[in-house]
N, CA, C and O atoms as a Tinker XYZ file with bonds, in Angstrom:
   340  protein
     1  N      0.852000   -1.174000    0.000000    73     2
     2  CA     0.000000    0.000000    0.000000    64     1     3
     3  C      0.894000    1.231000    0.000000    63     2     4     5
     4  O      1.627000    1.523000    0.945000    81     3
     5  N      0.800000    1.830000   -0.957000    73     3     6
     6  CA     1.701000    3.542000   -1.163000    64     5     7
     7  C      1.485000    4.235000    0.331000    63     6     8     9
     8  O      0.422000    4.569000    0.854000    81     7
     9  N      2.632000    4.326000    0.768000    73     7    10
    10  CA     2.431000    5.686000    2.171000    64     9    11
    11  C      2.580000    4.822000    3.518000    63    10    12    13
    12  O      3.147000    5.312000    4.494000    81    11
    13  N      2.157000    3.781000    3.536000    73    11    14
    14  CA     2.464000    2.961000    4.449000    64    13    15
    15  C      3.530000    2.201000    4.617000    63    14    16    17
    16  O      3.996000    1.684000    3.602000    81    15
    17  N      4.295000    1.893000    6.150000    73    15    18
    18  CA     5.567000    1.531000    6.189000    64    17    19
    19  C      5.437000    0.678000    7.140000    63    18    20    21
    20  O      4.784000    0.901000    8.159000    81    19
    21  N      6.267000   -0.753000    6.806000    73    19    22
    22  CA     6.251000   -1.826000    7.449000    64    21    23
    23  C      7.436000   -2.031000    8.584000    63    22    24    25
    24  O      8.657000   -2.018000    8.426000    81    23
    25  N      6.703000   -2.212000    9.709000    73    23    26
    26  CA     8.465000   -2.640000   10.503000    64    25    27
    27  C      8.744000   -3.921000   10.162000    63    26    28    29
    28  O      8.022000   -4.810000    9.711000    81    27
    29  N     10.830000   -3.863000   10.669000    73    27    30
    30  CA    10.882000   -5.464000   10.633000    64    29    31
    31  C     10.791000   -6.392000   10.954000    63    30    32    33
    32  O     10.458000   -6.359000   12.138000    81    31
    33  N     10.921000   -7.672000   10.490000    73    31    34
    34  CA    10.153000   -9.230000   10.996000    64    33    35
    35  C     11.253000   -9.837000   10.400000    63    34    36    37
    36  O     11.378000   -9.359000    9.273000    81    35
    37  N     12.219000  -10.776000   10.663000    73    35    38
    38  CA    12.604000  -11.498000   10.188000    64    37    39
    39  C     12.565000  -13.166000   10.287000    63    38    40    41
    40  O     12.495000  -13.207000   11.515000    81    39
    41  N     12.561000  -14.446000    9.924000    73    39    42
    42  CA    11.888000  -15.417000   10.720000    64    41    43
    43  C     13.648000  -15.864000   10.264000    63    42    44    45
    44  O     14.304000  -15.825000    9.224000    81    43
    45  N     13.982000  -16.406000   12.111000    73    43    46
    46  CA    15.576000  -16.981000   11.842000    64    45    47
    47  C     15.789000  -18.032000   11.447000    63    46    48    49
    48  O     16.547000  -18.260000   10.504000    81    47
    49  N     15.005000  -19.104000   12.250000    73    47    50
    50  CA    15.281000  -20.252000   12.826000    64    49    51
    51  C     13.606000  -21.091000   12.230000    63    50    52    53
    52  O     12.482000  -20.637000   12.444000    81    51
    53  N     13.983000  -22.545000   11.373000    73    51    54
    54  CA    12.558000  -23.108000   11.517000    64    53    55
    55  C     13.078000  -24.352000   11.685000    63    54    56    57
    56  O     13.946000  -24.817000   10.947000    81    55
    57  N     12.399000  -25.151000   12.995000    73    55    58
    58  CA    12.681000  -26.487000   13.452000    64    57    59
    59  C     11.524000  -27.692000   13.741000    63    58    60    61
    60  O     10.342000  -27.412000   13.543000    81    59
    61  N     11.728000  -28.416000   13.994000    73    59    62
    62  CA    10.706000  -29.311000   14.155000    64    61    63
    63  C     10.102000  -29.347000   15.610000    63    62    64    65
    64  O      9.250000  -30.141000   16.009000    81    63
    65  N     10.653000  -28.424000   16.265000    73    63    66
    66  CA     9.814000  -27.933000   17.464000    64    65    67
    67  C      9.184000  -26.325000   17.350000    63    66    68    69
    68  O      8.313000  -26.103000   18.191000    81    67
    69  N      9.371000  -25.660000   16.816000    73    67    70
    70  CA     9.241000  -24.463000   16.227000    64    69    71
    71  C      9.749000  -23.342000   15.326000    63    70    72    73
    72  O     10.551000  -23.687000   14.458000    81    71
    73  N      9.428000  -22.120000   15.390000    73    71    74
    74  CA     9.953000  -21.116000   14.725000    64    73    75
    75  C     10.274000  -19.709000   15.668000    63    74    76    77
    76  O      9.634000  -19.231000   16.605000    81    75
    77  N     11.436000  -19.300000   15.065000    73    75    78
    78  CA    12.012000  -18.330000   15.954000    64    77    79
    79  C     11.859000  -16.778000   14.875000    63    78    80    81
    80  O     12.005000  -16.646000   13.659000    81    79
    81  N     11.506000  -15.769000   15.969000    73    79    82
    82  CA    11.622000  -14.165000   14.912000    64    81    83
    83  C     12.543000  -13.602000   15.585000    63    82    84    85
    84  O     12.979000  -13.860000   16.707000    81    83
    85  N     12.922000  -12.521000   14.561000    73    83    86
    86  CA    14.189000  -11.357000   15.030000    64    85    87
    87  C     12.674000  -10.209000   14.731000    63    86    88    89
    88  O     11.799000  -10.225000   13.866000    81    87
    89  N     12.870000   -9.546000   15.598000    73    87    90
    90  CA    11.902000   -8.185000   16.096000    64    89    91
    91  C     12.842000   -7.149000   16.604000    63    90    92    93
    92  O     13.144000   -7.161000   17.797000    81    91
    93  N     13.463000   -6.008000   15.573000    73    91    94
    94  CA    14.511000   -5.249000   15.902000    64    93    95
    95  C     15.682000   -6.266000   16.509000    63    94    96    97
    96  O     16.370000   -7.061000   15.870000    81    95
    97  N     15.693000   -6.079000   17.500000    73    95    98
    98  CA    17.135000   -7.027000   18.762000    64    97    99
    99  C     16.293000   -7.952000   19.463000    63    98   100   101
   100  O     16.993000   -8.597000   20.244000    81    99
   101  N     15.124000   -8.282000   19.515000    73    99   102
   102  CA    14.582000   -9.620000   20.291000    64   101   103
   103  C     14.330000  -10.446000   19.908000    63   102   104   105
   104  O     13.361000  -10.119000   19.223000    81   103
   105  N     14.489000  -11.649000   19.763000    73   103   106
   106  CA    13.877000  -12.796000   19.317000    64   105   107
   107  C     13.502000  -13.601000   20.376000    63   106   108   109
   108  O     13.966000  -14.009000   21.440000    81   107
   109  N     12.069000  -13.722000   19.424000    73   107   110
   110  CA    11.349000  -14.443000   20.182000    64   109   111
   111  C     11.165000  -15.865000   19.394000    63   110   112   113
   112  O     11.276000  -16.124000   18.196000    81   111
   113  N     10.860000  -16.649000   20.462000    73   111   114
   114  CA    10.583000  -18.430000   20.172000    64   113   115
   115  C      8.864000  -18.516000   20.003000    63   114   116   117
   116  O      8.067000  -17.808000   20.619000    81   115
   117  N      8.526000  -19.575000   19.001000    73   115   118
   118  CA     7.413000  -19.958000   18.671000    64   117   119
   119  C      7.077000  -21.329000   18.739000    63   118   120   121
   120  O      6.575000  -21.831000   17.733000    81   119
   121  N      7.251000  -21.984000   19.683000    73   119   122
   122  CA     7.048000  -23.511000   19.935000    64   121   123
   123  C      5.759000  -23.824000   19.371000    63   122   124   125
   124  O      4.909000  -22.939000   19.272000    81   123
   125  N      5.467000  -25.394000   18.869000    73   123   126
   126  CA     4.288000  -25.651000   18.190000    64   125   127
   127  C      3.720000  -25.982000   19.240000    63   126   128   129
   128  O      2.562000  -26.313000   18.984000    81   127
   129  N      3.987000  -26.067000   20.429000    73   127   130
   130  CA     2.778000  -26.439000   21.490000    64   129   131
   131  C      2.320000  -25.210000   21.702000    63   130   132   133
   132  O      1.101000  -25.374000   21.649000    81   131
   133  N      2.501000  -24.167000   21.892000    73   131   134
   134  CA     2.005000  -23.070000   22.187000    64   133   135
   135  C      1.636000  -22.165000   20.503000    63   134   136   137
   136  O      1.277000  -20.994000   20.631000    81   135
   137  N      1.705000  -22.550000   19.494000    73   135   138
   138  CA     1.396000  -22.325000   18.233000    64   137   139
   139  C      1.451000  -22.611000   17.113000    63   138   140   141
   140  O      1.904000  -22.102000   16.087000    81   139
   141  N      0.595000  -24.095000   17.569000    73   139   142
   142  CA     0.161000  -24.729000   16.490000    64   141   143
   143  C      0.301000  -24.444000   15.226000    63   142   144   145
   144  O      1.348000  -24.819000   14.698000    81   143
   145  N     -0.599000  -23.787000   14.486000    73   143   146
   146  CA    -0.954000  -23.648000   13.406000    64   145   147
   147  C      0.619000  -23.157000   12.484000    63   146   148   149
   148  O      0.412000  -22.459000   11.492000    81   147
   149  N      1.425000  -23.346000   12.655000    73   147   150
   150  CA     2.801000  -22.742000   12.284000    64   149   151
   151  C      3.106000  -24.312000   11.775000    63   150   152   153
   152  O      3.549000  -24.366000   10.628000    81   151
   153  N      2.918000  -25.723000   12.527000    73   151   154
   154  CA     3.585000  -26.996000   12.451000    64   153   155
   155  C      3.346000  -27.706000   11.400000    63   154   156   157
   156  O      4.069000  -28.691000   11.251000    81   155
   157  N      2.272000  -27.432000   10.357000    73   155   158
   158  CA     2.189000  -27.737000    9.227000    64   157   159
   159  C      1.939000  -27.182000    8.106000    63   158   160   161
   160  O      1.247000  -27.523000    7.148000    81   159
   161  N      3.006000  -25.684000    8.469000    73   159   162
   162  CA     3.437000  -24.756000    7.210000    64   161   163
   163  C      3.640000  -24.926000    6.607000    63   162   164   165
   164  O      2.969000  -25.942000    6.430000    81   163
   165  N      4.393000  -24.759000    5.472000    73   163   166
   166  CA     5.391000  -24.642000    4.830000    64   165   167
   167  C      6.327000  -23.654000    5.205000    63   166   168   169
   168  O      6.092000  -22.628000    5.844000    81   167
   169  N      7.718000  -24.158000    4.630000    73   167   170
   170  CA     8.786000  -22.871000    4.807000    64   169   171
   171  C      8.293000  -21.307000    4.182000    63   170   172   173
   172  O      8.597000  -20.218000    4.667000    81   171
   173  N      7.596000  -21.516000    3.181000    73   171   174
   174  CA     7.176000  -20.368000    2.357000    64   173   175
   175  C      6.240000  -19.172000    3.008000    63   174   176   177
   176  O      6.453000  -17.963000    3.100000    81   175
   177  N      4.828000  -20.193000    3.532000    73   175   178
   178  CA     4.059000  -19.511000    4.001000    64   177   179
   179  C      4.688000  -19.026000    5.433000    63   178   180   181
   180  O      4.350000  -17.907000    5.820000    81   179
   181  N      5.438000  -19.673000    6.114000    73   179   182
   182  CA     6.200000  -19.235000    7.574000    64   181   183
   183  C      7.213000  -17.654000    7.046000    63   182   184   185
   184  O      7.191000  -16.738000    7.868000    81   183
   185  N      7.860000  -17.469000    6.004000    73   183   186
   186  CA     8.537000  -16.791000    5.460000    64   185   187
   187  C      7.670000  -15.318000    4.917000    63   186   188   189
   188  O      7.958000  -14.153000    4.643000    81   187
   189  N      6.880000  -15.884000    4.947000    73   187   190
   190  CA     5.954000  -14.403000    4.508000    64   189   191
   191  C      5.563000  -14.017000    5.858000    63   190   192   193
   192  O      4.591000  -14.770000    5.803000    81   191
   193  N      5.507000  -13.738000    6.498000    73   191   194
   194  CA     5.391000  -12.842000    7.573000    64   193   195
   195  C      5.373000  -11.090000    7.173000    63   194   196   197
   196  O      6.135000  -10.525000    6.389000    81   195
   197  N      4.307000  -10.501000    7.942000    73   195   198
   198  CA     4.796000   -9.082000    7.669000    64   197   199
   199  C      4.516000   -8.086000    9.569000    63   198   200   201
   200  O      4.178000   -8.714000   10.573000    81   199
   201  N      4.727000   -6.811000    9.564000    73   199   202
   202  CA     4.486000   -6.426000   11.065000    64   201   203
   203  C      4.340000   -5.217000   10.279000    63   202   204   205
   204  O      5.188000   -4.543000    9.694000    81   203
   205  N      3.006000   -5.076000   10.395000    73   203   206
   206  CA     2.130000   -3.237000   10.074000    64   205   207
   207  C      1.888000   -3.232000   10.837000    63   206   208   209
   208  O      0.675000   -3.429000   10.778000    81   207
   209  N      2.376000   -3.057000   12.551000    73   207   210
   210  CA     2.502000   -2.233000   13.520000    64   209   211
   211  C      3.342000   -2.681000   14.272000    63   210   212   213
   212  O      3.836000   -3.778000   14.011000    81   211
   213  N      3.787000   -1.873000   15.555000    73   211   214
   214  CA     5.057000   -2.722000   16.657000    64   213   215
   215  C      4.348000   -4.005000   16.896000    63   214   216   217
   216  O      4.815000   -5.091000   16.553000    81   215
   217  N      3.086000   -3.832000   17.557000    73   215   218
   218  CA     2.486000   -4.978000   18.529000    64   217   219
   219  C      1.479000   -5.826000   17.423000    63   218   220   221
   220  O      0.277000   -5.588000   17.539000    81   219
   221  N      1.817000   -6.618000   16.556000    73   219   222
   222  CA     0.814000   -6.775000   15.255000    64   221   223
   223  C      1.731000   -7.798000   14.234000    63   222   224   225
   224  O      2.624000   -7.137000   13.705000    81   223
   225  N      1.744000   -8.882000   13.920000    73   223   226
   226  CA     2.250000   -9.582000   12.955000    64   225   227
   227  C      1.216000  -10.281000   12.200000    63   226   228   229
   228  O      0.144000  -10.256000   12.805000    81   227
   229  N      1.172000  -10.876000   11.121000    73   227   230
   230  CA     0.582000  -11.420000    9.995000    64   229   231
   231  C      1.123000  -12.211000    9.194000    63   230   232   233
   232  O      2.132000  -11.771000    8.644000    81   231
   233  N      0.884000  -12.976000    8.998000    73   231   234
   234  CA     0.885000  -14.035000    7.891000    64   233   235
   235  C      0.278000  -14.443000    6.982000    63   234   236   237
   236  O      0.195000  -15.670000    7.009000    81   235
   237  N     -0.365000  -13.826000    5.885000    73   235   238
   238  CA    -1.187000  -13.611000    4.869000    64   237   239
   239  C     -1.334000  -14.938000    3.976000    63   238   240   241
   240  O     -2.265000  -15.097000    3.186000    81   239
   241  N     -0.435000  -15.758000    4.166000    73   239   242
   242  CA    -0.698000  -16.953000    3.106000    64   241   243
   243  C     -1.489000  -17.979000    4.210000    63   242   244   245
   244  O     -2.172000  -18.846000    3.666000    81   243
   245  N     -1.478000  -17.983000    5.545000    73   243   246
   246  CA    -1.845000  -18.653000    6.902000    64   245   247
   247  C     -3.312000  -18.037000    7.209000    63   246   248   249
   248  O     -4.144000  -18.675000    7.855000    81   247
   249  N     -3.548000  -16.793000    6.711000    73   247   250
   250  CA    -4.566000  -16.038000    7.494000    64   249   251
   251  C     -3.921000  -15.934000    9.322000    63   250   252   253
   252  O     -4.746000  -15.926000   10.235000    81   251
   253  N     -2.980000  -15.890000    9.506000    73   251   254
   254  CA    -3.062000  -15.460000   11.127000    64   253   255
   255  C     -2.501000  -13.814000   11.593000    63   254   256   257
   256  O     -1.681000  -13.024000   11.126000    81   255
   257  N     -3.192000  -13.816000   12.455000    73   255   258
   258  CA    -2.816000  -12.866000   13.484000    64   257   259
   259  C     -2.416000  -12.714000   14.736000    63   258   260   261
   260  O     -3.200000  -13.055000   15.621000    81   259
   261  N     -1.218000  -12.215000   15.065000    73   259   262
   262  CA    -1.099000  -12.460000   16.582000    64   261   263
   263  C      0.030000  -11.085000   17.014000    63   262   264   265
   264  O      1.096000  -10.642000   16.585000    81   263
   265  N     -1.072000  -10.721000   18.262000    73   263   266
   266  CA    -0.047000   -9.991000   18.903000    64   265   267
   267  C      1.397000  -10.107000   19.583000    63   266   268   269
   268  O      1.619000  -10.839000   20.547000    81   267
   269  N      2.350000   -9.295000   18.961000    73   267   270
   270  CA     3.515000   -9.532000   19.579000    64   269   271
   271  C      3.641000   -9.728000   21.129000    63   270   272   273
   272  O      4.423000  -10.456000   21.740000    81   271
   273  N      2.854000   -9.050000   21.513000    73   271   274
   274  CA     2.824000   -9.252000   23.774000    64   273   275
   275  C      2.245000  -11.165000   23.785000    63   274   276   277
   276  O      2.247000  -11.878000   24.788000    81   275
   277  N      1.755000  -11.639000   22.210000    73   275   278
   278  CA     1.359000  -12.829000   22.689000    64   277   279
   279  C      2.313000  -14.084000   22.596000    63   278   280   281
   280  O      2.203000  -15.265000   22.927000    81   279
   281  N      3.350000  -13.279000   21.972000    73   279   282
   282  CA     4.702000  -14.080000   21.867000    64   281   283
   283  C      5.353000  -14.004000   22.950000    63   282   284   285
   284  O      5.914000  -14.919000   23.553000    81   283
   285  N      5.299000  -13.087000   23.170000    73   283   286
   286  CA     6.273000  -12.952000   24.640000    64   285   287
   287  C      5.870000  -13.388000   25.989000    63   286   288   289
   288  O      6.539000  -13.918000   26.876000    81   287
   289  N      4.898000  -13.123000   25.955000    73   287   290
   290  CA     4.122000  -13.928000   27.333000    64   289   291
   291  C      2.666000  -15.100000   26.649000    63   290   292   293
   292  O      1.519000  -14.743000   26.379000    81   291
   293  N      3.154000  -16.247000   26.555000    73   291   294
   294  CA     2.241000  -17.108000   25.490000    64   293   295
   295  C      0.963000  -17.585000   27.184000    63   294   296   297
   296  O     -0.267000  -17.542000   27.216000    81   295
   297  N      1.710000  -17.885000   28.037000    73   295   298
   298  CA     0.984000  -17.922000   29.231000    64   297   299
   299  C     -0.201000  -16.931000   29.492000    63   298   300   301
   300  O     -1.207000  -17.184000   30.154000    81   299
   301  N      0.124000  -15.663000   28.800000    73   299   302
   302  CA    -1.452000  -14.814000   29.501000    64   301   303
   303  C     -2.474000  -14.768000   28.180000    63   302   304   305
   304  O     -3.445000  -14.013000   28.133000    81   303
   305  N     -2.140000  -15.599000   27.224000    73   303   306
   306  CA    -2.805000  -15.658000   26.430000    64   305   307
   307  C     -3.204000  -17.291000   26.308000    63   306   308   309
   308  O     -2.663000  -17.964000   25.431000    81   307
   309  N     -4.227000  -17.921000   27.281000    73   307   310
   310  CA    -4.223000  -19.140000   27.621000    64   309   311
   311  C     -5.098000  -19.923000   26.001000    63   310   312   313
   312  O     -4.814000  -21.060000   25.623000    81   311
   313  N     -6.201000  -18.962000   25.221000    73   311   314
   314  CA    -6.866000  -19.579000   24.117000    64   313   315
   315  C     -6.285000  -20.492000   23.077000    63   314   316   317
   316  O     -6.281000  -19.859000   22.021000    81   315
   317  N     -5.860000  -21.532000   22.922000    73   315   318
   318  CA    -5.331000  -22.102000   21.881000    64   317   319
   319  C     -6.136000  -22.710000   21.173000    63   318   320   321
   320  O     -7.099000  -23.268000   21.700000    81   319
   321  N     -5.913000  -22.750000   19.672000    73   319   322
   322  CA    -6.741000  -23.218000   18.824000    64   321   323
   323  C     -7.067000  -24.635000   18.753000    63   322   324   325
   324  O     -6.003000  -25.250000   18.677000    81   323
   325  N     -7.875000  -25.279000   18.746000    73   323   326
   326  CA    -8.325000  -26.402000   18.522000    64   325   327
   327  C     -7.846000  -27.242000   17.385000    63   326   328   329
   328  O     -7.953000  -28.464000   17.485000    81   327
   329  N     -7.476000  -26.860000   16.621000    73   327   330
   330  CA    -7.096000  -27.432000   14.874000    64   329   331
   331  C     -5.723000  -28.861000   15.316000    63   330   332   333
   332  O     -4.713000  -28.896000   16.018000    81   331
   333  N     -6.375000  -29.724000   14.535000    73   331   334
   334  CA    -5.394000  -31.422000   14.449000    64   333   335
   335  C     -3.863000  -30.564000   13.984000    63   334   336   337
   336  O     -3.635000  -30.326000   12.798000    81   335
   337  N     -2.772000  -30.109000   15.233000    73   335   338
   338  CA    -1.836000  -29.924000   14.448000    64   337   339
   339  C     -0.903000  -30.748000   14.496000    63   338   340
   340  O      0.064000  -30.630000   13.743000    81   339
């Protein structure tokens, strides 16, 4: 979208226990017990990631959304999805 500016996301690390992001200097861990829907990605769709805001990531080929505070503290965000992952 013209005028709009994306921060960065980079995805480091993809393992068979999860996926890891670089967020400026933090990286954070994405274990498939605590986020599923990542464990039967693909590398591709995990790779598209975007962050149109600090607290805000997306994955457009996944349809997901998740707040960055929900990476970091996966505990106060107890809802996990139901889906066979």
């Amino acid at each position: 979208m013209p005028g709009s500016a994306t921060l960065a996301v980079e995805v480091t690390h993809i393992s068979a226990h999860g996926l890891w992001l670089l967020l400026g200097d933090e990286e954070l861990a994405l274990p498939y017990t605590d986020f599923p829907w990542f464990k039967k990605a693909t590398v591709e769709q995990i790779l598209t990631v975007e962050r149109p805001s600090e607290n805000h990531l997306y994955w457009p080929d996944l349809d997901i959304d998740l707040s960055v505070e929900s990476l970091r503290r996966p505990e106060a965000f107890p809802f996990v999805s139901k889906i066979d992952a």
